[in-house]
N, C-alpha and C positions, 0 to 999 in steps of 0.2 A: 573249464579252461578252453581258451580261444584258441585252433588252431592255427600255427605259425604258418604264415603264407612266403614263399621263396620269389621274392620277383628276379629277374633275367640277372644275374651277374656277369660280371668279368673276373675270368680266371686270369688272366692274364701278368707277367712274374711283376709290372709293376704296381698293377693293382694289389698284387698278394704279398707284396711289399710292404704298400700302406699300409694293408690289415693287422698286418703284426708290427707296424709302428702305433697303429692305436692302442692294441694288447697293452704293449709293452707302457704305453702312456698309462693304460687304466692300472697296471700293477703298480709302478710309481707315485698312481694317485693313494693308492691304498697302504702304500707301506706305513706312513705316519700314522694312520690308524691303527694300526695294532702296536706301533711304539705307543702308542699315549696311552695304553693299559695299564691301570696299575696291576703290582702284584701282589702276593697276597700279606710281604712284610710291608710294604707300603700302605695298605688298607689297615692293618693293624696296625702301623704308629698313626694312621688319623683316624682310629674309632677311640671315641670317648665317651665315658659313662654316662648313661643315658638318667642315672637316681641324683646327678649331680645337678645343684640349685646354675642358674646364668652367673651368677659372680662368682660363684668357684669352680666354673666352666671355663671363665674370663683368664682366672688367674690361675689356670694350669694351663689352659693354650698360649699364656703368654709364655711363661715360664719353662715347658716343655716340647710347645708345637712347632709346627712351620711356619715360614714363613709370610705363605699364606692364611694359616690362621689367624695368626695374630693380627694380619692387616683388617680379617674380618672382625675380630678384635674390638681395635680402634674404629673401625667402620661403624660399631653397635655401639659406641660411648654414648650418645645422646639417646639412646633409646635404655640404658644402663641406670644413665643419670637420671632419668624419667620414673623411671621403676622404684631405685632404693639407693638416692643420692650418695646418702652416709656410707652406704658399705661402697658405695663406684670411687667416694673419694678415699677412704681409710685402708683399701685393697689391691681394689683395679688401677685406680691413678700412679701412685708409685711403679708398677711396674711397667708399666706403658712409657713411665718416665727414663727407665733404664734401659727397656728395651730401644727406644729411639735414639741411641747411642749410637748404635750399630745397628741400626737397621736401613734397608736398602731404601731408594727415592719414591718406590711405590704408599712404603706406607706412614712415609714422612707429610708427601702428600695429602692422603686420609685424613694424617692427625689435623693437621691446617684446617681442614675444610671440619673434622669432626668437632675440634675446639670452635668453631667459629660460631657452629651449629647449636654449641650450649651453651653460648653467649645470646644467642636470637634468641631460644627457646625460653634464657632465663629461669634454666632447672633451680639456679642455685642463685645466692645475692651477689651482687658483684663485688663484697667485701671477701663473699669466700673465694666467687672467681679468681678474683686477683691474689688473693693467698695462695690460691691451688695450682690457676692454669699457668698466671702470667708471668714466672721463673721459667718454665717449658718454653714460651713463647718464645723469649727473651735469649737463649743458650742455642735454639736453636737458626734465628736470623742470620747467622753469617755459614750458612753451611755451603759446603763447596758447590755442589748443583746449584747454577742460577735459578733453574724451575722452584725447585725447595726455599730460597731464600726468599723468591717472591711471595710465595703462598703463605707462608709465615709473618711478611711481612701485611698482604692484604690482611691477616688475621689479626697484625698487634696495630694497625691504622682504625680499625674498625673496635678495636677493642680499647684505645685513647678516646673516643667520642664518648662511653659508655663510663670512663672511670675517674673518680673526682679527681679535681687539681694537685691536692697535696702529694696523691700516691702517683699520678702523671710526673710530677717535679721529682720526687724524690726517686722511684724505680728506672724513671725511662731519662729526662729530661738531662739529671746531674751526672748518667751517665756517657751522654752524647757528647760530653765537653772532651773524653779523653778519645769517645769513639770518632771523633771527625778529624783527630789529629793524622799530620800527615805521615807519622809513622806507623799508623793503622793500613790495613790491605785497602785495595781499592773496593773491592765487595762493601765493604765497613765505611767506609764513605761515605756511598748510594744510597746505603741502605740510610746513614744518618741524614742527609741531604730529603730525603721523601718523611723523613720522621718530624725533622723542622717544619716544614709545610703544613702538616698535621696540628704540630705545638702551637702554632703561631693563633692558630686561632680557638685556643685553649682558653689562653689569660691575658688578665690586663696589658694596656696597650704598652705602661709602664717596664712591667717587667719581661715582656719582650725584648724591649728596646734595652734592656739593662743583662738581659742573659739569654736571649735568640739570638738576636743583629748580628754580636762579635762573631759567632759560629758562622752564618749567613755570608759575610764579608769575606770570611774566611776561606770557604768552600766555593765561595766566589770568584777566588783568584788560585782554588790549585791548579796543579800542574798537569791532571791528565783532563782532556777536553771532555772527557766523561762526564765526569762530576761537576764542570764549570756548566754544560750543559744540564744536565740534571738538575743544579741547586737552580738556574737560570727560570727553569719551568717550574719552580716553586716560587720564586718571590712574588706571582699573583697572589697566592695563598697569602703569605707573610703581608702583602701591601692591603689586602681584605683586612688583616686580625690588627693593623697600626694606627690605620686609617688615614685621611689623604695628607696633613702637613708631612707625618714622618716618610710617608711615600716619595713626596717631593725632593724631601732633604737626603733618602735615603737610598730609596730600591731607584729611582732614577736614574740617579747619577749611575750606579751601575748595572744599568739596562743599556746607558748610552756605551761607554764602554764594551759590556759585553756584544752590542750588537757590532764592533770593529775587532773580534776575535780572529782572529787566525783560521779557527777550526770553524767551518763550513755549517755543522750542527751546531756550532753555539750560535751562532750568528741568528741561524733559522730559530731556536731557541728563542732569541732576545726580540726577534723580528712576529711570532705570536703574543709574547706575551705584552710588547706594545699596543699590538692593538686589542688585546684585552683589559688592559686596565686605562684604553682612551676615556671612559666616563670618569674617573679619577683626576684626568690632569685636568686644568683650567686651559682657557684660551690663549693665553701668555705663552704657557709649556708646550700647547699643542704644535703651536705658531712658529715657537725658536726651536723647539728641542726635537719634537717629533716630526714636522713634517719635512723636516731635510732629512732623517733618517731614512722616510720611506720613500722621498725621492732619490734617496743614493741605492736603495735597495730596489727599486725597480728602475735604474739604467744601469746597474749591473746584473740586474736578472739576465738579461740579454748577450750580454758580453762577457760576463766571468765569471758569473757565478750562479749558473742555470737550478743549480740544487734548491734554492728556493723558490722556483718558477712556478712548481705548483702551490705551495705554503700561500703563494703571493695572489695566484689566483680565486683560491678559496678564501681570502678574507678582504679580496680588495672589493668586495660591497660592501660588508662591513666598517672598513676603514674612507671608502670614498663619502660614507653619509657618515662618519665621526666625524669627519674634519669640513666638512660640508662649509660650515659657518666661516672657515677661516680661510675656502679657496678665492683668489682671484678671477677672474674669466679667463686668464691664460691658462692657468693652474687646473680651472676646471675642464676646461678645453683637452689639456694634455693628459690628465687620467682617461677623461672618455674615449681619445684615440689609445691610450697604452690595453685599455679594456676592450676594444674594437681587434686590437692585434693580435691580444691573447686569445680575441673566441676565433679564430683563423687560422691556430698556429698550423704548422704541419701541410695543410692544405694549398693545392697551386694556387686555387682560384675561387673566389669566393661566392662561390654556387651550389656550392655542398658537394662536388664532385671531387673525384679523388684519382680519376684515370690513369692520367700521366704527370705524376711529379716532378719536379727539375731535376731533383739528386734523390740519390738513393738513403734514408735514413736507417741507421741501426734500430734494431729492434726494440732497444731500450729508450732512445728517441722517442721512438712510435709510439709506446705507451704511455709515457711520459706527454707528447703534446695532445693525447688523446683526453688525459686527466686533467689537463689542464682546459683545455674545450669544455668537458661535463661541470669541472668549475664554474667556468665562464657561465654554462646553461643553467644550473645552481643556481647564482648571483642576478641573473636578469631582470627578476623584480624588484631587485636592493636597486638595480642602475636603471631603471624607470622611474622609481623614486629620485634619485639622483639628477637625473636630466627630465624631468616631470614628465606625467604622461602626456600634457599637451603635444610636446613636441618630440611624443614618440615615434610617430610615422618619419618625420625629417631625419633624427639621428637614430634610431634603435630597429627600426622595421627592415634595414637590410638585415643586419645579423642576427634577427629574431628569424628571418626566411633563412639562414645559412644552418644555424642552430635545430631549425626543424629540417630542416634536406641534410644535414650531416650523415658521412656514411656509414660510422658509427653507431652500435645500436643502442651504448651508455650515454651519449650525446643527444639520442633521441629523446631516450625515455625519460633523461632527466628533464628536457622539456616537457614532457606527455605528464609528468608530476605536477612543474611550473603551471601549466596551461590556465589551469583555474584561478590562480594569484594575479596570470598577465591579464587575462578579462576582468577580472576585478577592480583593478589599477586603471586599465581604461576606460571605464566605465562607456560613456555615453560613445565613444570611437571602437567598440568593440566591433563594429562591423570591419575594421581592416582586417581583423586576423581569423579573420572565415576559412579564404582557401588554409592556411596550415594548420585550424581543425582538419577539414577534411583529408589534406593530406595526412595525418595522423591517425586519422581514423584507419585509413589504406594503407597503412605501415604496413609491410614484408614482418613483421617481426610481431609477435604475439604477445611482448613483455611490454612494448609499447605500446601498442594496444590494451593493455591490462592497467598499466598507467593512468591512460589517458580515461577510460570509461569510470573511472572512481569516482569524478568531480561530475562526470558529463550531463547529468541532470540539470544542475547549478549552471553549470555552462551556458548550455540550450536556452534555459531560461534567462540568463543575461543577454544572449545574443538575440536572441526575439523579443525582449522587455526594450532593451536599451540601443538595437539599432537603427540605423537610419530608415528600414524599410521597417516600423513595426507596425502597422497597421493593421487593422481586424480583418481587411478583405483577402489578404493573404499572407499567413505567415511563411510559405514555403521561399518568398521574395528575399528574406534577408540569410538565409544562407542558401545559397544556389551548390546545387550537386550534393544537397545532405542524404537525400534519402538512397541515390544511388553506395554512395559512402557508408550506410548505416546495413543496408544489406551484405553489400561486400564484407564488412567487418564481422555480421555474424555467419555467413555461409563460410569463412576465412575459421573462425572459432568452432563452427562446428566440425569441422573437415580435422580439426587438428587432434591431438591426442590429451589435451590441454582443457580437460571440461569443467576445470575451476574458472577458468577465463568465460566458458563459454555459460555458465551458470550467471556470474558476474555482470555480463552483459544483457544474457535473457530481462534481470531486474530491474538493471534500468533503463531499459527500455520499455518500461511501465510509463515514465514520464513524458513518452511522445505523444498522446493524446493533448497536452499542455502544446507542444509546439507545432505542429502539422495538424492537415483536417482531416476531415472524419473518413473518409473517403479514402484517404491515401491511405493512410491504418488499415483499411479493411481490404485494399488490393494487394495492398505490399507488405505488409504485416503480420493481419489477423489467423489468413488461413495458413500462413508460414510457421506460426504457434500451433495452431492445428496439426502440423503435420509431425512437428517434434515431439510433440506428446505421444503421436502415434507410433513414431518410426525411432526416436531418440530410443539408448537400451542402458543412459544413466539416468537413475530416479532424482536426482536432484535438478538435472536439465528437465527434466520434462514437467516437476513441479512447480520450475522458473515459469518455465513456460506456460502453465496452465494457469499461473496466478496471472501473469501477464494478459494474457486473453481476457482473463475476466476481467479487466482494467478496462480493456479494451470495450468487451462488449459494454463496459459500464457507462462509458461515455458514448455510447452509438446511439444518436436520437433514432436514427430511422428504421420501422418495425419490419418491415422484407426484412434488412439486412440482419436485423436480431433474429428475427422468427428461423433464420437461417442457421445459424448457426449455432443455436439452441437445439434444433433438428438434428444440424450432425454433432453435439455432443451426446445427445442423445444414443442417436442411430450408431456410429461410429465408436463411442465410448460405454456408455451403460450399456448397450443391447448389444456388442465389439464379440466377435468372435473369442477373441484369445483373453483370458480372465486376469490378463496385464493391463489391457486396455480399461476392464471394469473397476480394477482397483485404484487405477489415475480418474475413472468419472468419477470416486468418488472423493480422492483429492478436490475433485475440480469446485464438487460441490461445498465442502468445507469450504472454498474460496469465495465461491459466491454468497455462502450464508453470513462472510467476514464482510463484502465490498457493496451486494445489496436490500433491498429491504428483505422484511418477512414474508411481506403478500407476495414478491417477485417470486423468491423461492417455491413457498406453496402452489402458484401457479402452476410453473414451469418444472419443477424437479421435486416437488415431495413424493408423488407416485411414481415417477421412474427409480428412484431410491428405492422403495418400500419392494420392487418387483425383484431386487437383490436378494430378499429374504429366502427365495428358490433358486437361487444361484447353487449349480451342481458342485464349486470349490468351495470347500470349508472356507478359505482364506479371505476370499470376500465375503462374506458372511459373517466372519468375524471381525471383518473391519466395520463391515456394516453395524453391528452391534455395538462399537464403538462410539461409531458415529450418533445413535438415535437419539441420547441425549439430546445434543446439537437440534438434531432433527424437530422432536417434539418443543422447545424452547421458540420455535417459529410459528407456533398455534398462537391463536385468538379464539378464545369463546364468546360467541357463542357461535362467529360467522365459520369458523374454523370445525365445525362439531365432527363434522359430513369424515375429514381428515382423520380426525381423532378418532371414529372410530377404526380407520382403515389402519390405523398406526397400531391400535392393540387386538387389533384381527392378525395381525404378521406377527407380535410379540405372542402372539396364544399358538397361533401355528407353530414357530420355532420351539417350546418349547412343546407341546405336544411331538413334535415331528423330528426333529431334530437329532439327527444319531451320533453325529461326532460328540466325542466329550467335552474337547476344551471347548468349542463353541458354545453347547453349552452351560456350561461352567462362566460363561463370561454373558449370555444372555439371562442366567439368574440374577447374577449380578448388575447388568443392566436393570431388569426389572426392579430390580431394589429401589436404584437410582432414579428411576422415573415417577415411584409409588412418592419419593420424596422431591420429586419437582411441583412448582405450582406453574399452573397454564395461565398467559395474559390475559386478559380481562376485556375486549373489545366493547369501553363504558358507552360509546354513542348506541352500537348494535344492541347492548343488552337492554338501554333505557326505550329503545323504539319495544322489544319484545315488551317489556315489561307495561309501556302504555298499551299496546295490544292487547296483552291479560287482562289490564284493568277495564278496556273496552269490553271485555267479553264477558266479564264479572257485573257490570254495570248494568250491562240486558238483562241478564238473570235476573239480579237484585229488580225490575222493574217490573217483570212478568210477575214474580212473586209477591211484591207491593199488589200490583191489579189484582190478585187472585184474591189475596186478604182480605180488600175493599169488597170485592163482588160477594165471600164466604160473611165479612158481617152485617152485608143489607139481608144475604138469606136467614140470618141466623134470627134478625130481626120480626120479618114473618113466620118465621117459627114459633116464635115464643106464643104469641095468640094461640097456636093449638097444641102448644107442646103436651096439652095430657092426653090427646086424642091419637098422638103416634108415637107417643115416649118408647114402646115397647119397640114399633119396627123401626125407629132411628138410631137406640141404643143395638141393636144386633146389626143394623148394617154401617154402623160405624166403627161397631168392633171387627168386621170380614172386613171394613177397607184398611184399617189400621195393618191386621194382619199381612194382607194380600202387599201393603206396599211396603214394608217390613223385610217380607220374604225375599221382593223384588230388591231390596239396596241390598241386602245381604249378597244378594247375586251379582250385582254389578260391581259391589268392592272384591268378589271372587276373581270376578275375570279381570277384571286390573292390575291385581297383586299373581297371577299366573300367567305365565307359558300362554300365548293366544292357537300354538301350532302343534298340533303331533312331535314334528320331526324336531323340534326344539331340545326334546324330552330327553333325549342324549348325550345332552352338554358336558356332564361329567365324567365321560365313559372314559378319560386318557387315565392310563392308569397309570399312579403313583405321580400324580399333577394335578393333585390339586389346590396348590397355589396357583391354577392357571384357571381356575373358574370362572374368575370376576376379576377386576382390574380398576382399580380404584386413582381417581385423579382430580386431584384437590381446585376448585375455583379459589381464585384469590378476593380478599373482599367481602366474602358470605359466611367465612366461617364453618363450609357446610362441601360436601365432595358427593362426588357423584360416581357410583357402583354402577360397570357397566359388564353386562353379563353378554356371549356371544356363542355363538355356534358356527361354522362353515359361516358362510358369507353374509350374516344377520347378525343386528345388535337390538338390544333391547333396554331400556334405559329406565331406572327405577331412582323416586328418590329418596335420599341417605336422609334427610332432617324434615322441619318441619315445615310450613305454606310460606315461612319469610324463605326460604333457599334457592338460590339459580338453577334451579332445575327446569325441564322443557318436557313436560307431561305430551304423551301419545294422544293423536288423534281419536283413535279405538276408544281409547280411556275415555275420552270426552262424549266422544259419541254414547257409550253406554248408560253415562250419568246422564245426558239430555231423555233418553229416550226414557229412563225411570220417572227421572222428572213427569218427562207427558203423560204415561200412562197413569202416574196417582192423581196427575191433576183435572184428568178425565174421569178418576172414579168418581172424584168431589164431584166434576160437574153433574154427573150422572145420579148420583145421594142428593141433590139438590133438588133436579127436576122431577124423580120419584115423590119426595119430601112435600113437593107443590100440588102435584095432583091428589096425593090424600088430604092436604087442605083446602082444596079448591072442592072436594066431591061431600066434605064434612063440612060445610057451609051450605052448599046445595040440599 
C-alpha cells in the first residue's frame, strides 16, 4: 500500500468549511444507494423456481410477478414464439392479453415493439397472426398515452402491408367508417386518418373510390385543424393508390382548398403535399391551379405567414425544376431572386458576415432564418440546374460565396456536403470555385471539414481534369493555395480530439499523388506521414498513415528519394527503439506487399521482416507469425531460393527457441499453413536453369560417346590375340570393375550425407521434431523439395525423381565428375597394358 503524502494545506474556517460541504455532498451522493437495496421479502416475492420450464415461468410472472417482470415478459415474446409457438400462443398470449389492460406505458410499449418483432420474424402464418395478435393490436390504438397509441399504431401500418385484402376490409377497414365519425375522440380520428393512407393503397382503384374517398373528404373538412391537417399529409398516399384522373377530379380540388385553411399547419400541410404530387398533375393543372398557389404562398411567406418559410425553403428546388417547363422569364426571374433572398435571410450584408445587424432578432427568429439559409445551401444544386450551369458565375456565384463564408457552422457544412454535386454541375467552369474549396478546407470548425473531405478525391480530380489550367506541366496552377490548405486541414485534425476526422483525411489523401508532383508530396507530405506513425498514439491514424506513405512512396520515380525513406522505415520503424514503432513497420509492410510488386518487397524488406523473429516482445513476434504467410507468398523459385532458405532458418529457430506459449502455439500453426502453400514458379528463371542442366548433361553424354569409340577400336586389336592374354585381361578387368564399383558406391554416400561434422546435431531440439526438415511444395513438378538446416546452413536434397525442380549441390557434382575420371583412367590404363603384351607377342 502507497503511503498517503499530505501536501501544504489551508486550515483556515473557510477552507474547512468547504471540506465539510464536500463530506456532506459525498453522504448525499450515497444515500440512494443504500435505498435501492432490496430486502430480503422483496428478494423472496422475485425468486422464482429455478425446475420451472420458460412458458410456465412466463405465465406465473405474468400472473403473480411485478411489474417489471412481466415487461421482461413481453420483452421475451418473440424469443417464446421461437422456442414453442403453440404453447406461446394457447398460454402466454392470453395472459399478456389481460394483463395490458392495466398495465403501465412501459410495457405497453414492449408489447408494440414485441408484436412487431413476430410479425418480421414470421414465427407463425400470418393467418394465425391475425387470429392471435391483431384483436390486441386493434383494442389497444386508442390508449390514452399519445406515446402508446403511436407505437401500436406503427405496429398495425406495418402489419396491413403484411395481411390479405379481405381480412384488411373486414377487421380494420369496415371498422373505420364508425371510427372517423365526428362523435369519436380526437385520438380516434388520427388515428383513422393515418390508417386510410395505409388502405389506399391496399385495393383496387374502384373500391377506394366507392369506400375510402367518402371517409377522406370527410376528415377533410373536420373541425379540429388537427385531423384536417393529418388527413391533408395523407392524400399523397390515397392520390398514389387512385391514380392521376381520380387525383385531378378528386384529392385536387381539396389540396386547393385545404391550402387557404385558416390553420397555419394545414395550409404548410397542403403546401408539401403539392409539391409532392407535381409529377401527377399535367401542364394545364400545373399552370392554373398550382402555380398561383405557390406564388400566394411565397408572398405571404414574408409578410403573414413566416410559419412556412422554412417548409418553402426546403422544397423550393424541388418545386422551381417541377414547374420549370411552364415558367415565363418573368416568372423565372422572380423565383431566382425570392431564392437569392432566402439564402440571405437574417444577415446584414451579403458577405457572410454577421457583425452588426440592424435590429435585434428573437432567438426563435435566429434559428429559424438559420434553417432556412441550410435550406437554401441544401437546394443549390436543384438552382444550378434551374438557372444552368452556364450562367452560374453571372447569377449563383455571389451566393454560392455567401453560402460558403456563412457564419454558421450548419450553413457551412451543408455546403462542404453540396461541394461535390456543385463541381459536377459545372463541369468544365469548375475552376471558379477553387478559392471556396480552399476556404473550406480552412473551416474553423471540424464537422465542416469532415464534410467536405468525403468527396475530396472526386473533387481534386475534376478540378485538375477539367480546369482551365490543366495542363501536364503543372498541375499545382489550377488550384492555387491547395497545398497550403491541405496541411493546414490536417495539422488542424490532428491537434483536435476528433481522430475519426483525422483518420478520414489521412486516406484521402492517398489521392494527391493524381493531383500534385512528386516532389511536393515528398516535402510536404511524405515525411509528415512519417512522423504520425511515429509520434500519433491512435493506431488507426497511424495505419492511415502508413498506407498513405506507401501510396506515396509508390508513385516516387526518383531512387535517392526512395532509397530514403525505405532507410528511415527501416531504421526508425523495424530496428525503432520502442516495440510500438516495430509493430507499425510491420503494418507498413502488409501495405507495401498490398500497393507493390514481389521482387520490390523481397528486395527491400523480406530480411528486415525476418530479423523480427529475435524481437525480445512476444507481441511482435506474434504478429510476425501472422504475417509469414503474406511473407513467403512473395517468393519466386528458383530466383528467390537464397530467401527461402532464410525464411525456414527463423521458422526452425522460433520453434526450437521460442519460450512463450501463445507465440508458439500460433508459430505451430503457422507452420501448418506454410507446409500447405505453394511457392510461384519464376518459368523464365527456371527454363534458363534447366537449359543449363541440359548443357552440362550434353558434355558428359559426349566424353562418354568418345570413350566407347576409342574402348571398341581397342577391343578390336584385341581380338587377334585374345588367347595369348585372356587370363591377365579377365583378372584385370574384374579389379577395374571392382575398384570403380567401390568408388560410385562412395560418391552416392557423400551425396545422400551430412558433408560437415557440426551438421551432425540437427536434431538435438528436444521434443521438435517437426522442426527437422521443412517441406515446400514447387508448383508445376508435382514434386517438393525437403530442406534440412542447422544454425545458419541449409542443405537441400531431392524428394522425386531426375524430372523434379530440384537444384542438385555443387559438391554433389563435383564427386560424380571426379568418379567418372578416375574409371575412365583405369580403362585407359587396361588398354595400354593390353597393347604392350601384344606388341611383345608378335615380336
Amino acid at each position: 500500500m502507497r503511503p498517503v503524502i499530505f501536501s501544504k494545506m489551508d486550515f483556515s474556517h473557510s477552507s474547512l468549511f468547504g471540506y465539510i460541504e464536500d463530506l456532506q455532498e459525498l453522504t448525499i451522493i450515497e444515500r440512494p444507494v443504500r435505498r435501492s437495496l432490496k430486502t430480503p421479502e422483496e428478494i423472496e416475492r422475485l425468486t422464482v423456481d429455478e425446475e420451472l420450464s420458460d412458458i410456465e415461468r412466463a405465465v406465473y410472472l405474468l400472473s403473480s410477478g411485478q411489474d417489471i417482470q412481466g415487461t421482461s415478459v413481453v420483452a421475451n415474446l418473440p424469443v417464446l414464439m421461437r422456442q414453442n409457438p403453440a404453447e406461446t400462443l394457447r398460454r402466454v398470449l392470453p395472459k399478456i392479453r389481460e394483463v395490458l389492460h392495466v398495465a403501465g406505458v412501459e410495457m405497453q410499449l414492449t408489447a408494440a415493439v414485441s408484436f412487431l418483432t413476430v410479425l418480421q420474424e414470421e414465427s407463425v402464418s400470418i393467418h394465425t397472426y391475425s387470429h392471435s395478435f391483431l384483436h390486441i393490436i386493434l383494442q389497444n390504438l386508442e390508449h390514452r398515452d399519445a406515446g402508446v397509441s403511436n407505437a401500436w399504431l406503427e405496429t398495425l401500418l406495418a402489419v396491413i402491408e403484411a395481411l390479405p385484402k379481405e381480412t384488411v376490409r373486414h377487421e380494420i377497414l369496415n371498422p373505420l367508417v364508425s371510427k372517423a365519425q365526428l362523435s369519436q375522440t380526437l385520438q380516434s380520428r388520427l388515428v383513422s386518418c393515418k390508417i386510410m393512407g395505409k388502405v389506399a393503397n391496399k385495393f383496387e382503384a374502384h373500391i377506394v373510390k366507392r369506400e375510402v374517398l367518402p371517409l377522406v373528404k370527410s376528415l377533410c373538412q373536420d373541425v379540429e385543424y388537427e385531423v384536417r391537417a393529418c388527413m391533408c399529409r395523407q392524400l399523397e398516399h390515397v392520390a398514389r393508390g387512385i391514380g392521376t384522373e381520380l387525383t385531378k377530379t378528386v384529392v385536387l380540388p381539396e389540396l386547393v382548398e385545404l391550402a387557404r385553411d385558416e390553420g397555419s399547419s394545414v395550409r404548410l400541410a397542403a403546401f408539401e403535399t403539392l409539391v409532392n404530387l407535381l409529377d401527377m398533375f399535367d401542364a394545364d393543372d400545373r399552370s392554373q391551379t398550382v402555380l398561383p398557389l405557390v406564388k400566394s404562398f411565397c408572398e405571404k411567406s414574408f409578410k403573414t405567414d413566416e410559419s412556412i418559410l422554412v417548409s418553402l425553403s426546403f422544397h423550393l428546388g424541388k418545386l422551381c425544376n417541377g414547374l420549370y417547363g411552364i415558367f415565363t422569364p418573368e416568372q423565372h426571374l422572380r423565383f431566382l431572386e425570392f431564392y437569392k433572398k432566402l439564402s440571405t435571410l437574417g444577415l446584414q450584408q451579403e458577405n457572410g458576415h454577421n457583425d452588426n445587424q440592424l435590429h435585434l432578432q428573437t432567438l426563435e427568429q435566429e434559428k429559424k432564418y438559420i434553417s432556412v439559409r441550410k435550406n437554401c445551401a441544401y437546394n443549390f444544386p436543384a438552382m444550378i440546374v434551374f438557372v444552368d450551369p452556364k450562367n452560374f458565375h453571372l447569377e449563383l456565384y455571389s451566393i454560392f460565396f455567401c453560402l460558403c463564408h456563412d457564419p454558421e457552422v450548419p450553413v457551412r457544412y451543408t455546403m462542404a456536403i453540396s461541394f461535390f454535386e456543385v463541381a459536377k454541375l459545372l463541369n468544365s467552369d469548375v475552376y471558379t470555385i477553387h478559392k471556396e474549396l480552399v476556404t473550406l478546407l480552412q473551416d474553423e470548425s471540424l464537422e465542416v471539414l469532415d464534410a467536405l473531405v468525403g468527396h475530396l478525391p472526386e473533387i481534386l480530380e475534376l478540378m485538375t481534369n477539367r480546369g482551365e489550367n490543366n495542363g501536364s506541366e503543372s498541375k499545382l496552377l489550377s488550384i492555387p493555395d491547395l497545398i497550403p490548405a491541405l496541411t493546414t486541414a490536417e495539422q488542424r485534425a490532428a491537434t483536435s480530439l476528433k481522430w475519426r476526422t483525422h483518420e478520414k483525411l489521412l486516406q484521402k489523401y492517398a489521392c494527391l499523388p493524381h493531383i500534385i508532383s512528386s516532389d511536393q508530396i515528398y516535402y510536404r507530405f511524405l515525411h509528415r506521414m512519417l512522423t504520425i506513425i511515429l509520434t500519433n498514439n491512435v493506431l488507426p491514424v497511424q495505419k492511415a498513415a502508413a498506407r498513405t506513405l506507401c501510396v506515396y512512396l509508390r508513385y516516387n520515380r526518383k531512387q535517392e528519394q526512395r532509397h530514403e525513406v525505405i532507410q528511415k522505415l527501416i531504421e526508425q520503424l523495424g530496428q525503432g527503439k520502442s516495440y510500438w514503432n516495430r509493430l507499425r513497420f510491420l503494418d507498413t509492410c502488409e501495405f507495401i506487399m498490398e500497393l507493390f510488386s514481389k521482387s520490390f518487397f523481397c528486395k527491400y524488406f523480406f530480411l528486415p521482416v525476418l530479423e523480427l523473429t529475435h524481437d525480445p516482445v512476444a507481441n511482435v513476434r506474434m504478429k510476425l507469425c501472422y504475417l509469414l504467410p503474406k511473407v513467403k507468398s512473395t517468393l519466386k523459385i528458383p530466383t528467390d531460393k537464397h530467401l527461402l532458405q532464410q525464411l525456414e532458418l527463423c521458422i526452425r529457430k522460433l520453434l526450437c527457441q521460442e519460450k512463450d506459449k501463445d507465440v508458439l502455439t500460433i508459430v505451430k500453426r503457422t507452420v501448418l499453413e506454410l507446409d500447405r502453400m505453394e511457392i510461384s514458379v519464376d518459368a523464365e528463371q527456371l527454363e534458363k536453369e534447366k537449359q543449363k542442366n541440359e548443357g552440362r548433361s550434353t558434355n558428359i553424354n559426349d566424353k562418354m560417346f568418345e570413350k566407347k569409340r576409342r574402348d571398341s577400336k581397342t577391343s578390336s586389336v584385341l581380338a587377334k590375340s585374345i588367347n595369348l592374354s585372356i587370363s591377365g585381361s579377365s583378372s584385370g578387368t574384374s579389379a577395374g570393375k571392382e575398384e570403380k564399383k567401390s568408388k560410385l558406391v562412395r560418391s552416392q554416400s557423400f551425396s545422400t550425407q551430412v558433408l560437415h561434422p557440426k551438421y551432425s546435431n540437427i536434431d538435438k531440439c528436444p521434443n521438435k521434431s517437426s522442426a527437422t526438415g521443412y517441406t515446400s511444395s514447387v508448383p508445376g513438378t508435382g514434386k517438393s523439395c525437403m530442406l534440412s538446416f542447422s544454425d545458419d546452413s541449409f542443405r537441400a536434397h531431392a524428394a522425386g525423381n531426375s524430372g523434379s525442380a530440384a537444384f542438385p549441390s555443387s559438391s554433389s557434382r563435383n564427386l560424380f565428375n571426379s568418379a567418372d575420371q578416375k574409371s575412365n583412367g583405369n580403362k585407359e590404363s587396361q588398354t595400354r597394358r593390353m597393347s604392350i603384351k601384344n606388341r611383345k607377342s608378335n615380336s
